[in-house]
N, C-alpha and C positions, 0 to 999 in steps of 0.2 A: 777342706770343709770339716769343722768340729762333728762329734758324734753326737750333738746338741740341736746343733741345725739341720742334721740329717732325718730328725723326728719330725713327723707331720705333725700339724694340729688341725683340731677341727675342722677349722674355717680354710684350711688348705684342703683338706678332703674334700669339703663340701664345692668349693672349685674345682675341682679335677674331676668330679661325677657329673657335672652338670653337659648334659652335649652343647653344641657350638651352634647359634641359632641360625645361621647361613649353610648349616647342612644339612639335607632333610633325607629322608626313606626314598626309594624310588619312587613307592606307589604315591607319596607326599609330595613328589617334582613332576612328576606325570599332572597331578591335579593341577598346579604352581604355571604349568606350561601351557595346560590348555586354556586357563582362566587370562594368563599374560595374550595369549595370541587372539582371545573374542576381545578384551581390554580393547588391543591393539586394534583390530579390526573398526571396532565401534567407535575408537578416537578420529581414526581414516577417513571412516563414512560423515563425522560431525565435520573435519576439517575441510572436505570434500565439498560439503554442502555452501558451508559458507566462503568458499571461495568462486573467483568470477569463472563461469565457464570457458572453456579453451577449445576451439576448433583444433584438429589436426594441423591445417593450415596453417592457424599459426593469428589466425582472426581472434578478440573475446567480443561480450556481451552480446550488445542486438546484430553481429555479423554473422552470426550461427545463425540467429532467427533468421533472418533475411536470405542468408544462403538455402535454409531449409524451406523457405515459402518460394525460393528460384527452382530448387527441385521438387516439390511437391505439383510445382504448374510444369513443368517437363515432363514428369510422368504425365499428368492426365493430358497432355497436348500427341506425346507419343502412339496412344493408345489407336488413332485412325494411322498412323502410318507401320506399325510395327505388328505382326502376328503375334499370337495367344505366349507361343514358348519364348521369341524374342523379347517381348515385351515384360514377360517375365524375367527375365535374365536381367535384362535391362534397369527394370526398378529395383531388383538387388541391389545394384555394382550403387546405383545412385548412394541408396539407403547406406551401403557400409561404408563409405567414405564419413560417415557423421560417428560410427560404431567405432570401441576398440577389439583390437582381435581375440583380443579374450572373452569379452562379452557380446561376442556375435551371435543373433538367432537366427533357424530358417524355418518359413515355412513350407508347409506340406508341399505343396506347389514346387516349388525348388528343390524338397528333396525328391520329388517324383522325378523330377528333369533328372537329375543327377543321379540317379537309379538308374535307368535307363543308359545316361551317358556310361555311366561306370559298369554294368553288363556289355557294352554292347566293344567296350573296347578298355580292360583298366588299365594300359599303358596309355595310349590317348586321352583316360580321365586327367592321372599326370600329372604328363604334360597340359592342360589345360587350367590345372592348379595352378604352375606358376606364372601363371599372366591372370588368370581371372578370380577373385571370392568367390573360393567354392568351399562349401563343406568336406571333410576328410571320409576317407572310407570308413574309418572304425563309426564316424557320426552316423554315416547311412546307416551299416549294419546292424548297430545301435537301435535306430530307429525302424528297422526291416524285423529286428526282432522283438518287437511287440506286438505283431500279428501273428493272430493265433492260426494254426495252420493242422489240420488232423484228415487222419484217412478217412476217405469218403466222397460223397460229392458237397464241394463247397455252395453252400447256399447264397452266399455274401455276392458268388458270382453268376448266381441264375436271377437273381434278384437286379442285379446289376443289364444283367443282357435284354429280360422284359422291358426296361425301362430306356434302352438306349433301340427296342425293336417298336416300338409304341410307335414311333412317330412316324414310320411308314406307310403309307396308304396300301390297301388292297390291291392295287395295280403296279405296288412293288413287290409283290411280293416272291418273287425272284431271289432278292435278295439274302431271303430269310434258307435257300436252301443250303446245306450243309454236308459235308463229309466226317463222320467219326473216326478216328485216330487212333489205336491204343498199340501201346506197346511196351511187353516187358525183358526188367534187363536181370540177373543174378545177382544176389547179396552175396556179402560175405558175413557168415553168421556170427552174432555177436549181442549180447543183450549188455543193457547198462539202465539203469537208475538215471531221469531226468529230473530236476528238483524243482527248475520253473514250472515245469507242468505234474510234478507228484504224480510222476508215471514212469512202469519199464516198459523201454523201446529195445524192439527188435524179436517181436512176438508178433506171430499172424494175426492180424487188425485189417476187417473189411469195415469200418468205421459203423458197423451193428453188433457187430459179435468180435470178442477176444478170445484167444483160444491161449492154451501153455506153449505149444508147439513156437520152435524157433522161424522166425520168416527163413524163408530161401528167394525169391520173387517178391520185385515190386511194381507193380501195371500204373501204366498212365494213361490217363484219356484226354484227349482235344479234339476241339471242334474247328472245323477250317471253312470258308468259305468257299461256295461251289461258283459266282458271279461275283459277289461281292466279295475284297480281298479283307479277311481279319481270320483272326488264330485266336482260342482261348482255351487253357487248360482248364475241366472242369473238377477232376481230382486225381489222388493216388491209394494204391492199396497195397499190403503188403501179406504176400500169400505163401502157403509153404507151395515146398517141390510136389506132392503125389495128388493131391486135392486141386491142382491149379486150374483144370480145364475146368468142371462143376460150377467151379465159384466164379470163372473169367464170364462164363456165358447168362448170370445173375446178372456181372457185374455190368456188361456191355449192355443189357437190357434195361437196367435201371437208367443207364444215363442215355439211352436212346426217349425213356420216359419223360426224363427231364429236362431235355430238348425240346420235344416235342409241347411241354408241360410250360417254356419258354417261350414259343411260337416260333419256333424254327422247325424247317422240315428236314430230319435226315433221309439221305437219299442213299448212299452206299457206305458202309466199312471199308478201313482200309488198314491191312495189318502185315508183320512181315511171314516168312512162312515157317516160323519155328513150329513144334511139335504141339503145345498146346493152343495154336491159333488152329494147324492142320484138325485137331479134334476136335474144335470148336466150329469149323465149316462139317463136318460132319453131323456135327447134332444140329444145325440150323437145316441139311438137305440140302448142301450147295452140290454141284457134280460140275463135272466137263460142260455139261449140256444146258443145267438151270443153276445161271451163277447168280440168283437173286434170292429171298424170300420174304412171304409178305405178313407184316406185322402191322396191326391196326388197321385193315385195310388198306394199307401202302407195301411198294416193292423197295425193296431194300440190300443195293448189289452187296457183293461179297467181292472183293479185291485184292488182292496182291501188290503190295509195292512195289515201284519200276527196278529198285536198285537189287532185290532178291529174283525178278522175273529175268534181270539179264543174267544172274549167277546163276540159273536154275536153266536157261538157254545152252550158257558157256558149258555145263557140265552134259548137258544133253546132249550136244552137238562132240561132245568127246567121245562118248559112245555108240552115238549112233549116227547114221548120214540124216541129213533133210531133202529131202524129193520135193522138188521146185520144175511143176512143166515135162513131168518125167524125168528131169535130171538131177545127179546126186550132187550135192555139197557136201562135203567131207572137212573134216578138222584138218587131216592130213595138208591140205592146199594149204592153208596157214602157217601151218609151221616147218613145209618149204620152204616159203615165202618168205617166212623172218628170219631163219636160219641161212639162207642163199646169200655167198658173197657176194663179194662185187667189188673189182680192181678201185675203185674210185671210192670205194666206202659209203656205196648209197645203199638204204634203207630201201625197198618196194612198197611197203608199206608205212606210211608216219604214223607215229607217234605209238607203236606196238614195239615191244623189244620180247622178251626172254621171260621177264617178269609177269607180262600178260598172260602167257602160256602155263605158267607152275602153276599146279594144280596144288602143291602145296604151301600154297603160304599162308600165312598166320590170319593176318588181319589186312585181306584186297578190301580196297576203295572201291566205290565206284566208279571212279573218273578209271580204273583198269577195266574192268568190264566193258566200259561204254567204248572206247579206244579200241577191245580186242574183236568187239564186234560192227563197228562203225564204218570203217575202210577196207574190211578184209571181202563182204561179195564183190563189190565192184572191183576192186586189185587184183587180187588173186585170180580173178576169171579172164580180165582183160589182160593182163601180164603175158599171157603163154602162147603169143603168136607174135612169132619173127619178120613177116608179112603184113605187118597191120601197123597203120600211122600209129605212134603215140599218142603225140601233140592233138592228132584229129580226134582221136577216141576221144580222149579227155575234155575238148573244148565242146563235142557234142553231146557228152554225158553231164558238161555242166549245166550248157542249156535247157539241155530238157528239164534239170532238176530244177532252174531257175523258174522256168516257164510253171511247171507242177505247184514250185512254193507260191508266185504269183497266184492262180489258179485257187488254192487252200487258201491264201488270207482274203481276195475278196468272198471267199463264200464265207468266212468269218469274221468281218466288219461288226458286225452286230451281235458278241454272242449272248450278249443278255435276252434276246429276244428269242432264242433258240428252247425249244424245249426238252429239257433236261431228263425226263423219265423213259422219255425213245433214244436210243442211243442208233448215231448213226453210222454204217459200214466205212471204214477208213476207204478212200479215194487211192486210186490205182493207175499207173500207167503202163502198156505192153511195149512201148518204146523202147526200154533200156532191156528190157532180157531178150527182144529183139534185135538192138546193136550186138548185147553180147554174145548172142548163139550163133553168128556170123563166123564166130573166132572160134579158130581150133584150143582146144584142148590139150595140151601137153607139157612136160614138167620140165625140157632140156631147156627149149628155147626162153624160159623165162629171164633169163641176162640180157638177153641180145634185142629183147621190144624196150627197154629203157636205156640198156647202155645206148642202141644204135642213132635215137636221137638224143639222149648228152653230149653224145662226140659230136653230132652235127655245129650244135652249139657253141664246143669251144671250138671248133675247126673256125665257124664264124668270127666267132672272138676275137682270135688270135689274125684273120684274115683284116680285120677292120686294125 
């Protein structure tokens, strides 16, 4: 190339500066993209419209109509043979057969159902998914979280209970008694910034007053029914550690308020025996002797729960004997009992091992407790006589226990009709500590009243 044609001229300049109009700025292809894709969308929706409708099936025009006038008369034909949640379920499955799954709705109704499903089992929600139109869990949660929800007591749900107690007549009103519930578990402290609700969480909040202070404790309360069987949490609070008993015994009082405020009657507390409940029956006057007290002119027990009364047994019975008829029970006979071989590898007592007995383990169940104390009077007492039928003890200790349970359910046939503010003496029989005090006492021969008849047994066995 000459050193002629190597010069530009104007007109070639003014080319070479010019940009290239198919390439744009970013922030000029962002606009370019967003405007092609509503184009696009709006072209869809016009071609959409004037095209003939298409059933899934695979039907067009008046066969969708007609298909939909077949299910619209099925639901309302279903409605006398199918119950409230079936029949819900049901008009779904109809309806989304017409729907596509992208543009699927639910209502309230269905997602209540499937709330429920989905607490009560989310691996069985599921599996349930794939056989049935259900909404996904993020949809629930979705939707579970636009209720508003703050410490305190929920009004939405005292308002709710009036109006479902209304229709009771005066000669039920049995129904309306109740049990209060609370119970608190330990945080772990932690504050954060919420931005749906333009609030910081994890600050002691009794749903009146905020304080700086970090929560430590957060108390729940429900209400349970005494006759009639329902559960409803009324609220939550979130309290520090040194202040917790002051504010708990506010806090149980207001919503004893609002029960009552409700037309329900509370009739006893019922809490577990940590340190701030212990100080809280203190400031009410509860003792050994008067486990009630009376607020508004009603008696109002104080309670223990069964699963703390038997850990609180199990320890006591460690330290010290129980005198039964002048005779001692001791721990000690138990953990003979469990500890005692046995050539054949039998157990004396079921369902009790080693694990019953530690006193130190972390986090015992109750189904431990209930086991370590369930079989151990009767085994343990009748085991230790070399002398004495097995087979016969047993079959006579069953009877009497049968005849007893017999005995307790007809006096309780009726218990709605029972009056609930007299509490009456548990029922007793001298039968069995009778059978038992027949039998010696002593820790060698505890092998030989079990083994002597299992060998009977297989010696039988083996004979036939």
């Amino acid at each position: 190339m000459s050193r002629v044609d190597a010069v530009q001229t104007p007109s070639t300049l003014k080319k070479s500066r010019t940009r290239n109009p198919k390439v744009y700025s970013p922030r000029t292809a962002k606009r370019f993209l967003k405007y092609k894709l509503k184009s696009n969308a709006l072209r869809c929706k016009l071609f959409r419209r004037r095209k003939n409708p298409v059933c899934i099936c695979g039907n067009k025009g008046d066969a969708i109509s007609k298909n939909r006038i077949k299910v619209a008369r099925l639901i309302n034909e279903s409605k006398n043979f199918l119950s409230e949640v079936a029949h819900i379920l049901f008009t779904h499955q109809l309806k989304s057969f017409f729907k596509n799954k992208y543009n699927m709705r639910y209502t309230d109704a269905m997602k209540r159902l499937c709330l429920m499903w989905y607490y009560s089992s989310p691996k069985g929600y599921k599996n349930l998914m794939q056989t049935l139109n259900l909404p996904t869990p993020r949809t629930i949660r979705r939707w579970q979280s636009c209720i508003q929800m703050n410490p305190g007591i929920n009004s939405h749900i005292l308002e709710s209970i009036k109006l479902y107690f209304k229709q009771f007549q005066e000669r039920e009103e049995q129904r309306k008694l109740i049990t209060l519930i609370f119970d608190e578990i330990s945080l772990k402290e932690e504050i954060h910034y919420d931005a749906s609700k333009d609030k910081i969480i994890g600050v002691v909040d009794t749903g009146k007053i905020r304080t700086n202070d970090k929560a430590k404790t957060a108390l729940v309360c429900m209400i349970k029914g005494i006759v009639y069987n329902f559960k409803c949490v009324l609220g939550y609070w979130f309290l520090g550690g040194q202040e917790t008993s002051p504010n708990m015994k506010e806090i149980v009082m207001n919503c004893v308020d609002a029960a009552n405020s409700a037309g329900l009657i509370v009739k006893a507390l019922v809490c577990d025996q940590g340190p701030a409940n212990q100080g809280l029956a203190t400031k009410l006057g509860i003792t050994t002797v008067k486990t009630y007290f009376t607020y508004q002119n009603s008696k109002i027990y104080f309670i223990y729960d069964v699963p703390h009364l038997l850990k609180s047994t199990r320890s006591m019975l460690t330290k010290y004997n129980l005198l039964y008829k002048g005779k001692a029970v001791s721990w000690s006979y138990i953990i003979k009992a469990v500890e005692s071989a046995h050539p054949v590898r039998l157990r004396l007592i079921p369902k009790v091992g080693t694990e019953h007995l530690n006193m130190t383990s972390k986090n015992p169940n109750v189904q431990q407790f209930e086991n370590g104390l369930r079989h151990n009077y009767i085994t343990t007492i009748t085991k230790l006589s070399c002398n004495s039928n097995c087979e016969a003890d047993f079959t006579t200790s069953l009877s009497i226990l049968s005849d007893l349970s017999k005995k307790h359910k007809e006096e309780l046939k009726q218990p709605q009709k029972a009056d609930v503010s007299t509490t009456t003496a548990l029922f007793s029989d001298s039968d069995i500590p009778e059978l038992l005090e027949n039998i010696s006492l002593t820790d060698d021969n505890a092998i030989y009243y079990v083994s002597g008849y299992v060998s009977k047994k297989f010696l039988k066995v083996a004979c036939m």
